[in-house]
Backbone as CSV, one residue per row, in Angstrom:
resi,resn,N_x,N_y,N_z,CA_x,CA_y,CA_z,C_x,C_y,C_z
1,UNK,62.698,90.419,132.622,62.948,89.412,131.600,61.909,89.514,130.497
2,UNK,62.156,89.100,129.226,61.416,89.120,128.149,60.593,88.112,127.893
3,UNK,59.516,87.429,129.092,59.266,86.123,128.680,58.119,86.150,128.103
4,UNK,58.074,84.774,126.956,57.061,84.552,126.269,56.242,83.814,127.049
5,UNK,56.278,82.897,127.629,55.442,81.601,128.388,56.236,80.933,129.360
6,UNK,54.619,80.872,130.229,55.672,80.411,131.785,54.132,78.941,131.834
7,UNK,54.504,78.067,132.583,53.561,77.513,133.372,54.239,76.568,134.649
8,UNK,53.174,75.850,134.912,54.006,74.972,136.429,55.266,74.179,135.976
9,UNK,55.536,73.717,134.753,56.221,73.289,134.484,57.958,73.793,133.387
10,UNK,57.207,75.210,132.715,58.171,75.884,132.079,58.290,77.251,132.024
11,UNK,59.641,77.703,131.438,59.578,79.357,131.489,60.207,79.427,130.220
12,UNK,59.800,80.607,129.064,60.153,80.634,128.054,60.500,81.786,128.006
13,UNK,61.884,82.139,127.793,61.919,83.748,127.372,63.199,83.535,126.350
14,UNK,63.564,85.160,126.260,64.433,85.561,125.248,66.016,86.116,125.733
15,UNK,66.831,85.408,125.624,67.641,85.707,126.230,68.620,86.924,124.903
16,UNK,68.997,87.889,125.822,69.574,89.165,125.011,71.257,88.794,125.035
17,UNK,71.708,89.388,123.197,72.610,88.984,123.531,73.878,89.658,124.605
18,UNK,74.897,88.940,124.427,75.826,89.262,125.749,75.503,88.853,127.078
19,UNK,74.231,88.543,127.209,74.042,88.071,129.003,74.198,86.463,128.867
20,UNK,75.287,85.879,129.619,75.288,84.698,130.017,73.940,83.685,130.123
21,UNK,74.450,82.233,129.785,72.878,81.587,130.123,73.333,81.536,131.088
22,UNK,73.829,81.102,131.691,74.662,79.905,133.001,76.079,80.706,133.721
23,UNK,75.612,81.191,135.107,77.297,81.473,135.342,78.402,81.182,135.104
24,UNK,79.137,81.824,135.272,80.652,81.448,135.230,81.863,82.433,135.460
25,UNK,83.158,81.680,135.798,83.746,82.163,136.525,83.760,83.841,136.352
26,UNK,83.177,84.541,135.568,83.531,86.131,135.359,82.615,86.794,136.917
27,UNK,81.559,86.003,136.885,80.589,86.872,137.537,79.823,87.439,137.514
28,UNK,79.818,87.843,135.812,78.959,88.288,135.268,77.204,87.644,135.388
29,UNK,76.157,88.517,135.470,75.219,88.514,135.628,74.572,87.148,134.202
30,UNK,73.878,86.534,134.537,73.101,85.542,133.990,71.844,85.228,133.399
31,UNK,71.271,84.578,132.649,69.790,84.260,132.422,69.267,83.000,133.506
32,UNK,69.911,82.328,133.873,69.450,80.941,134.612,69.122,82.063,136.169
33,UNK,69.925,83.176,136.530,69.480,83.159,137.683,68.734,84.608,137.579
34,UNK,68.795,84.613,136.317,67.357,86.086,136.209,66.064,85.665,136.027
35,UNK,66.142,84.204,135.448,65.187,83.369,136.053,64.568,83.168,137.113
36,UNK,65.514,82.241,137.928,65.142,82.417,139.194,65.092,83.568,140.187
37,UNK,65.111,84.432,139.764,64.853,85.942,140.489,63.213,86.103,140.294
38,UNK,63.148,85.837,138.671,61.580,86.098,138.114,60.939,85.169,138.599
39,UNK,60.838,84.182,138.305,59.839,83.313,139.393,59.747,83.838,140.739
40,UNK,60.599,83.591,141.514,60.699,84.052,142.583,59.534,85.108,143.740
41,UNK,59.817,86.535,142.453,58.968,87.406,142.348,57.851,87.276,142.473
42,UNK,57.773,86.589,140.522,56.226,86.631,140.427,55.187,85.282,140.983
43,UNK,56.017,84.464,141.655,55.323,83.596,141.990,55.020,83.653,143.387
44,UNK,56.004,84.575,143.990,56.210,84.646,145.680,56.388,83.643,146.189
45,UNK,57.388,82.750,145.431,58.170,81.396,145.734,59.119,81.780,147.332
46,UNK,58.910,80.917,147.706,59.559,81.133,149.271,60.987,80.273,148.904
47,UNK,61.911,80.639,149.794,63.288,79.808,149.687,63.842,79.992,148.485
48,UNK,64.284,78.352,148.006,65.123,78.563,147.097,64.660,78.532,145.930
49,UNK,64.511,78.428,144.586,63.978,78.271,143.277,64.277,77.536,142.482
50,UNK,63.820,76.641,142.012,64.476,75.443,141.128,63.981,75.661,139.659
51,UNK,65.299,75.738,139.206,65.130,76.109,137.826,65.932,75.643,136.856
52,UNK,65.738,74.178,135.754,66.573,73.875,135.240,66.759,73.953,133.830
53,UNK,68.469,74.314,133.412,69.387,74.713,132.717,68.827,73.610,131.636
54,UNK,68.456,73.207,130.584,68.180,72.073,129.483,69.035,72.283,128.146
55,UNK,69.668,73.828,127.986,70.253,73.784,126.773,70.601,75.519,127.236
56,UNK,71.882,75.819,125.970,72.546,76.642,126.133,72.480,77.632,124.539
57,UNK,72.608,79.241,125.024,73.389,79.865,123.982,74.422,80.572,123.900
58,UNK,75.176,80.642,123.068,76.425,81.652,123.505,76.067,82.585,123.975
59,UNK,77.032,83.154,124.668,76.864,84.438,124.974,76.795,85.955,124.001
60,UNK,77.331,86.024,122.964,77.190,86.546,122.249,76.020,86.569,120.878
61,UNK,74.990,85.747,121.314,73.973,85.126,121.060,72.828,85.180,121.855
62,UNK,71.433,86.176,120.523,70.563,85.767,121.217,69.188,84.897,120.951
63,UNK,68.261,85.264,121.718,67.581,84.053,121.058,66.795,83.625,122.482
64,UNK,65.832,82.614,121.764,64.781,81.866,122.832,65.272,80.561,123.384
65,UNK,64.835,80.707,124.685,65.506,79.762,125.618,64.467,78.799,126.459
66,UNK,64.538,77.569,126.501,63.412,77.291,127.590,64.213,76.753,128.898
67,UNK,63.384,76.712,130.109,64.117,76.225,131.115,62.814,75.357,132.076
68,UNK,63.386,74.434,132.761,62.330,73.786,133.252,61.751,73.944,134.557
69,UNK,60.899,73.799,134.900,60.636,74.877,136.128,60.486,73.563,137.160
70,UNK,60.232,72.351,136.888,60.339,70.974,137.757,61.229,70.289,137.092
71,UNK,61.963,69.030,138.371,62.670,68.229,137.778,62.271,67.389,137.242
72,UNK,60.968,66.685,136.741,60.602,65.862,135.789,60.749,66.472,134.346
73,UNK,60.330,68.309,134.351,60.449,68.540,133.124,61.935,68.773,132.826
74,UNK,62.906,69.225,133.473,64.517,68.867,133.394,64.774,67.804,132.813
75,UNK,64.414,66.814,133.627,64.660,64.906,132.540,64.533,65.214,131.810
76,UNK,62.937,65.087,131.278,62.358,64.824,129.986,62.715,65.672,128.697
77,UNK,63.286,67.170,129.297,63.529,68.014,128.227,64.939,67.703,127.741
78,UNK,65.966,67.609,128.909,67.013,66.983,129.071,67.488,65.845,127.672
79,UNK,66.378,65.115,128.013,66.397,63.409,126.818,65.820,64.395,125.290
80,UNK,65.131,64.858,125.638,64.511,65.723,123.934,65.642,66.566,123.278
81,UNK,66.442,67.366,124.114,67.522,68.006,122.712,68.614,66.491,122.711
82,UNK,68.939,65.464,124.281,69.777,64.886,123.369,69.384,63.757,122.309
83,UNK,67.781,63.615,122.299,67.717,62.390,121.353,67.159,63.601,120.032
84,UNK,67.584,64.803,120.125,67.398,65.871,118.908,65.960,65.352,118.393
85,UNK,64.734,65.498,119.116,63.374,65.897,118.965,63.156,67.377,118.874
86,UNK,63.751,68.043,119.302,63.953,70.012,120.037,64.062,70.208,118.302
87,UNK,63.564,71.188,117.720,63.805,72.179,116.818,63.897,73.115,117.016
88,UNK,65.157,73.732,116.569,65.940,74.529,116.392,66.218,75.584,115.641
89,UNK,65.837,76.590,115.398,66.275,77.327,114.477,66.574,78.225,114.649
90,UNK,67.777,79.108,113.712,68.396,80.270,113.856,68.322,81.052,112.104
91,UNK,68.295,82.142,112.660,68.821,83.076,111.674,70.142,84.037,111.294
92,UNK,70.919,84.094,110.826,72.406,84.911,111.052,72.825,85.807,109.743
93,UNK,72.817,86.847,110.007,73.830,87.469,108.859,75.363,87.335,108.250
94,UNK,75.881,86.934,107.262,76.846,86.200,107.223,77.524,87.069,105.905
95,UNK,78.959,87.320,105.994,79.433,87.427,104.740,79.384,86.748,103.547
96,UNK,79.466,87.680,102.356,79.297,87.419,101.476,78.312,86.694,100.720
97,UNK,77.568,86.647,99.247,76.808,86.150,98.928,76.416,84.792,98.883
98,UNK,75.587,84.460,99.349,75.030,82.732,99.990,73.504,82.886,99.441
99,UNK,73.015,81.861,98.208,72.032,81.587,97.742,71.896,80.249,98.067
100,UNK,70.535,79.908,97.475,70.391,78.168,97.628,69.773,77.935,98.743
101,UNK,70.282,76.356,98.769,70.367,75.532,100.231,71.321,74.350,100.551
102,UNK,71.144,73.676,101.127,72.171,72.765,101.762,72.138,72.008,102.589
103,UNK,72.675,71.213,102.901,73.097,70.306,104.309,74.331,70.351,104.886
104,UNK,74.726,70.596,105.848,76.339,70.004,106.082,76.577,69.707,107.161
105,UNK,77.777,68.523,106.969,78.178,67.915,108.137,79.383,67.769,108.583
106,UNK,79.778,68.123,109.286,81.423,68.394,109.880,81.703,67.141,111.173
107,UNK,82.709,67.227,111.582,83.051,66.818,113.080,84.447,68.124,113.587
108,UNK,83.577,67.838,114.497,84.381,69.552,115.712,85.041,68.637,116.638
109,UNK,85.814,69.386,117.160,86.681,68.948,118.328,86.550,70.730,118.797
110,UNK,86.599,70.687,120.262,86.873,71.934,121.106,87.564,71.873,122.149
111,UNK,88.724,72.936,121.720,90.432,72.889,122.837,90.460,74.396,122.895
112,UNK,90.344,74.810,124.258,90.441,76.072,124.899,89.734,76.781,124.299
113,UNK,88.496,76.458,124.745,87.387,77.525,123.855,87.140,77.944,123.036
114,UNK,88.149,76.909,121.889,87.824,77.312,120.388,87.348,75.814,119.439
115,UNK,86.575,75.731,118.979,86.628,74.698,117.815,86.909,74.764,116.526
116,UNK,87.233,73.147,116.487,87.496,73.562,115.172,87.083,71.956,114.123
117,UNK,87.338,71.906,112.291,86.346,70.680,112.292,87.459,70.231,111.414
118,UNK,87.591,68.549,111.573,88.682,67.808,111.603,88.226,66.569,110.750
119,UNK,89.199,65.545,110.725,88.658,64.295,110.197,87.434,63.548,111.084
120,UNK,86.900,62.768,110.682,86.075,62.202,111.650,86.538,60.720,112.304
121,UNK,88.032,60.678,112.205,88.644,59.732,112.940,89.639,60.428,113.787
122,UNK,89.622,61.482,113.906,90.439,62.397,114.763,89.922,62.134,116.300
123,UNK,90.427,61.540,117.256,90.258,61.388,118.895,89.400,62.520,119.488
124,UNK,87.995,62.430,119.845,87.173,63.489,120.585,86.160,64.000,119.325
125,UNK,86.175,63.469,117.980,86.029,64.043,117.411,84.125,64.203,117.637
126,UNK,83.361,65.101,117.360,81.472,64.972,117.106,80.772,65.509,115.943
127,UNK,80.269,64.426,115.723,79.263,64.708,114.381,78.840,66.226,114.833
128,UNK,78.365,67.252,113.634,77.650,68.240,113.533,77.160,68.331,112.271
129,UNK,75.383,68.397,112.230,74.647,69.067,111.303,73.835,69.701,111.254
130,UNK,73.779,70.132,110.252,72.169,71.183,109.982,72.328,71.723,108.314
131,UNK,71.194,72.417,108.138,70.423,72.145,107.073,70.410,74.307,106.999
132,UNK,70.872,74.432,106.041,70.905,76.119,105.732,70.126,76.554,104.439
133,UNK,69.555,77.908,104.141,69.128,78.149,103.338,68.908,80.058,103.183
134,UNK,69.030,79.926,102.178,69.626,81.760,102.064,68.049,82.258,101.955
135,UNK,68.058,83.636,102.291,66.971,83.970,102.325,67.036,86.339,101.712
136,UNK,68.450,86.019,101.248,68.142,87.454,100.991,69.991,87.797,100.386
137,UNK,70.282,88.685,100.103,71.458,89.287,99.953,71.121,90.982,99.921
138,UNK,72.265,91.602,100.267,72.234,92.945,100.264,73.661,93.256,100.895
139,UNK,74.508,94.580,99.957,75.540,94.789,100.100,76.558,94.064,101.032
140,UNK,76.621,92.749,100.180,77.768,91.399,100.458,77.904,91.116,101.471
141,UNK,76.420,90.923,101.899,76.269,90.150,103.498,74.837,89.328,102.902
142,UNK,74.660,88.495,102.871,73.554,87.167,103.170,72.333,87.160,104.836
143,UNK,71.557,87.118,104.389,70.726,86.715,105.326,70.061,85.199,105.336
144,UNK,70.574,84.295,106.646,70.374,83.009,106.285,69.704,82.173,107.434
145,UNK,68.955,81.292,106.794,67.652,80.555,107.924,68.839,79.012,108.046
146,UNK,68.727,78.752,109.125,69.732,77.545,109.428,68.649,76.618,110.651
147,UNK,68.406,75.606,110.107,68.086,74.332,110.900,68.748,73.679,111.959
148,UNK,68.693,73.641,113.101,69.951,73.154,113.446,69.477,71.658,114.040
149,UNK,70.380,70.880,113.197,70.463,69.303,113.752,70.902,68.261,114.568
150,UNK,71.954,68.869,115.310,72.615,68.579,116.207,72.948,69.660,116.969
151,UNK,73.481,69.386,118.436,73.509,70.505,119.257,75.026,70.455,119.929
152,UNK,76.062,70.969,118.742,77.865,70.873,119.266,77.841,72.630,120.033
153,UNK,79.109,72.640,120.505,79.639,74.114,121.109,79.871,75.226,119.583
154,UNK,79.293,75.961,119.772,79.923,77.224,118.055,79.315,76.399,117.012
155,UNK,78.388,75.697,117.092,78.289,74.651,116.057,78.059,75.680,114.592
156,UNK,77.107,76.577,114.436,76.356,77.157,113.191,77.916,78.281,113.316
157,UNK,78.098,79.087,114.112,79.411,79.582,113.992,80.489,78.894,113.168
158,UNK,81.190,77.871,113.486,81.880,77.247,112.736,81.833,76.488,111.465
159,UNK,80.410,76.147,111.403,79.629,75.648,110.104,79.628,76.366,109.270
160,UNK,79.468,77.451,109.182,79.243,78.671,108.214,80.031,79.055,107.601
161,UNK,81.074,79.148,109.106,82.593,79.556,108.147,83.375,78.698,107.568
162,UNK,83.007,77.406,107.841,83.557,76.885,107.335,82.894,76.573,105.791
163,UNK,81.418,76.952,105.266,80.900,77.221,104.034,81.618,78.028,103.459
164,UNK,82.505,79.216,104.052,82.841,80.048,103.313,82.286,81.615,103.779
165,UNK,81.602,81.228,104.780,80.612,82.843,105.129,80.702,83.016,106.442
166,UNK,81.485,83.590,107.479,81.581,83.419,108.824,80.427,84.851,109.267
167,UNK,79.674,84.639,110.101,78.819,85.488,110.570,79.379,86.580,111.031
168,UNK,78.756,88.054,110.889,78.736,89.724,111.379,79.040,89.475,112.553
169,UNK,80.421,89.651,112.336,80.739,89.789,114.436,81.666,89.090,114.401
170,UNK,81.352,87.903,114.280,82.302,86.771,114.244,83.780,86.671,114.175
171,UNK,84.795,87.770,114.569,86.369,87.515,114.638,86.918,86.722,114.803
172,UNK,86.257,85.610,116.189,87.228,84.423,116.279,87.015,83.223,115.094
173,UNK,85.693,83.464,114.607,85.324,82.209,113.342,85.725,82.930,111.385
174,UNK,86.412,84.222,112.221,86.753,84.713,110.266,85.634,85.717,109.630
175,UNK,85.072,86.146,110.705,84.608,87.529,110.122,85.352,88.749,109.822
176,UNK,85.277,89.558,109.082,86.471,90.835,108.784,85.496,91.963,109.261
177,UNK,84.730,91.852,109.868,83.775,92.649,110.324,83.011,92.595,112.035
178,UNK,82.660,94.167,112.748,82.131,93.869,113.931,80.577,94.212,113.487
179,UNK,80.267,93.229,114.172,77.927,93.353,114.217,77.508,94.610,115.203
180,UNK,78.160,95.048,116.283,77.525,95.394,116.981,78.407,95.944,117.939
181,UNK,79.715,95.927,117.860,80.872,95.883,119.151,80.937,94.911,119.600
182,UNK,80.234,93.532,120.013,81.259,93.024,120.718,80.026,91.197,120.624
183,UNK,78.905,91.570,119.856,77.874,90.561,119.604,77.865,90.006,118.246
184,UNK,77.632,88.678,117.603,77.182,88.392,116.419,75.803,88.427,115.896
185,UNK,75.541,88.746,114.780,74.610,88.420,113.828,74.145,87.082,114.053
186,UNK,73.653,86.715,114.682,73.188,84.989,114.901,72.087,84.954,115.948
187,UNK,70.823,84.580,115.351,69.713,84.985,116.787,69.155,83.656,116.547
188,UNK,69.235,83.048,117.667,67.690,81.433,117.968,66.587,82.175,117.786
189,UNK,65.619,82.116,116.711,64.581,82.798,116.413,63.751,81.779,116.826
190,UNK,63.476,80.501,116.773,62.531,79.731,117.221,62.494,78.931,117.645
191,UNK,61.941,77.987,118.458,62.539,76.677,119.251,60.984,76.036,118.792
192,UNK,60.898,74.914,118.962,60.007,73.784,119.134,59.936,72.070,119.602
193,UNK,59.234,71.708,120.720,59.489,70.645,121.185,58.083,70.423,121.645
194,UNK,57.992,69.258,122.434,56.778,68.226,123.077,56.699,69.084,124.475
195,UNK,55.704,69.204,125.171,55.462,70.099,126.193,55.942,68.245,127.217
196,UNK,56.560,68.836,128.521,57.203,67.803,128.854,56.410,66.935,129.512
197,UNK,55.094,67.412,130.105,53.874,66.743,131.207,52.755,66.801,129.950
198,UNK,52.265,67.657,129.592,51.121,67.362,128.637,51.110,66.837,127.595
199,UNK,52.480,66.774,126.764,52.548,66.239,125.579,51.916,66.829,124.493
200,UNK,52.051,68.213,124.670,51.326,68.925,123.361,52.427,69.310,122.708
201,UNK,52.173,69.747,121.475,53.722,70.635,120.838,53.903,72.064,120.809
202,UNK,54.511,72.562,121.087,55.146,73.548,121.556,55.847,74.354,120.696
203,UNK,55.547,75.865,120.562,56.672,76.288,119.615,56.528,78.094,120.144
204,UNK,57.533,78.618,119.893,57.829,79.497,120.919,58.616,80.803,119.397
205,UNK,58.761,81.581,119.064,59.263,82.587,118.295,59.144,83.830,118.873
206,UNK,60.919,84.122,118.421,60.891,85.769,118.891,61.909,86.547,117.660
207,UNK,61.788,87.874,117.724,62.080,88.688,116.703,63.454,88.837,117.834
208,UNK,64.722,89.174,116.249,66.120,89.398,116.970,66.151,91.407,117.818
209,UNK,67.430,91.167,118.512,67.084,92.548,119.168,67.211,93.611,118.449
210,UNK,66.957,94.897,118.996,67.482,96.005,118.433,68.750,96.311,117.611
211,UNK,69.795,96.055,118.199,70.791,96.108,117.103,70.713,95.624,115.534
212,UNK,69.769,94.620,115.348,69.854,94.166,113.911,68.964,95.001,112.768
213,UNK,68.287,95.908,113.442,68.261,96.952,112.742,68.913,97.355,111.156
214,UNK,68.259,97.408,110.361,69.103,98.247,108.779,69.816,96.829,108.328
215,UNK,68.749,95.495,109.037,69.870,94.603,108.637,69.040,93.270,107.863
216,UNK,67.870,93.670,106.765,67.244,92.505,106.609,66.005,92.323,107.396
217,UNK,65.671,93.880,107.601,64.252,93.967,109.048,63.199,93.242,108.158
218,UNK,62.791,93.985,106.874,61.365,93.167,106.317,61.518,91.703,105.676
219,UNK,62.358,90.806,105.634,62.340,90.010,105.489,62.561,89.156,106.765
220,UNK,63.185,89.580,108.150,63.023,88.758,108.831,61.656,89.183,109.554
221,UNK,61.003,89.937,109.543,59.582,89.957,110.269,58.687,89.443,109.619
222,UNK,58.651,89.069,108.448,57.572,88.205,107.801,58.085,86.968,108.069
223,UNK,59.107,85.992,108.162,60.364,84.863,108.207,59.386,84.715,109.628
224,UNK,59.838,84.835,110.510,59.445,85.254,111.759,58.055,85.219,112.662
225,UNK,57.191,85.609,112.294,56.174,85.752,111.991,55.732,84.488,111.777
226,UNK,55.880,84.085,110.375,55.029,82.798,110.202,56.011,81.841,110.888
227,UNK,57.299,81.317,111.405,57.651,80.702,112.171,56.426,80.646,113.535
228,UNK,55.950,81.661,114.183,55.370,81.586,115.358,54.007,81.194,115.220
């Protein structure tokens, strides 16, 4: 595993994209239990391993992840993304030219694994926001820093495209283009929150993987960089 920081209470790493956070029915191999493999290991944890799930990324998504290594820090981290204390941020390559900045706010509904954003009196409907800002252009793809303010399913996926710019990869949200074969342009570059027992603040940054390559490298390693 790629981890940045572990202690009695947390494990911080980078989850690559395509590997699952959280099982599911495929079978496919996971981050929650490559986790608990790594502890395991390096701790020479006997039995079973408790390791809890606090927040999710797509699978086609990568990016920094924290997980809680006790169940007090589970609660407490638990209550921090939902009372949205957790900062968030991502970076994504996106069609077409996107300058500026912004705010936006939608409401999603999600039916068979797809969302989509509706009135906000529509039945099921959930607030989604965040806060975007361009950070580059080059042959009619955008490179863009996105805040994220709320924590919906596809949220920055569907946000985007629905700006008008659906992210590198992105087929099911309106990309005309593949990132990678079968991954998007969209990496959690940084997380930040309250350490859950000490109460210090916390902030965690990682550079996107190999594939993004030829894609906006010197501007996201300086971006990047001073994030951490």
């Amino acid at each position: 595993m790629d981890v940045l920081y572990t202690d009695n209470h947390l494990l911080v790493v980078v989850k690559p994209a395509g590997v699952l956070s959280q099982a599911d029915r495929t079978g496919d191999e996971d981050l929650l239990t490559q986790g608990k493999r790594y502890i395991k290991q390096e701790f020479s944890k006997p039995g079973r391993v408790f390791l809890g799930l606090v927040h999710r990324l797509d699978r086609p998504v990568s990016g920094v992840m924290v997980f809680a290594r006790t169940s007090k820090a589970a609660d407490r981290l638990s209550r921090a993304f939902r009372e949205r204390t957790v900062e968030k941020r991502y970076i994504a390559v996106v069609e077409g030219g996107l300058s500026g900045s912004g705010e936006r706010e939608d409401w999603l509904v999600k039916k068979h694994g797809r969302v989509r954003t509706v009135e906000a009196s529509n039945p099921g409907a959930k607030r989604a926001a965040l806060r975007w800002r361009g950070l580059g252009q080059r042959n009619g793809r955008s490179l863009v820093d996105v805040d994220l303010l709320t924590g919906r399913p596809h949220q920055v996926r569907i946000q985007l495209a629905a700006l008008g710019h659906p992210i590198l990869g992105d087929l099911r949200y309106g990309s005309t283009s593949e990132f990678d074969g079968r991954n998007l342009a969209l990496h959690a570059y940084s997380i930040g929150f309250e350490h859950p027992v000490r109460k210090e603040p916390m902030r965690f940054a990682a550079m996107p993987p190999a594939t993004w390559r030829g894609f906006f490298e010197q501007e996201i390693r300086g971006f990047v960089d001073e994030a951490g």
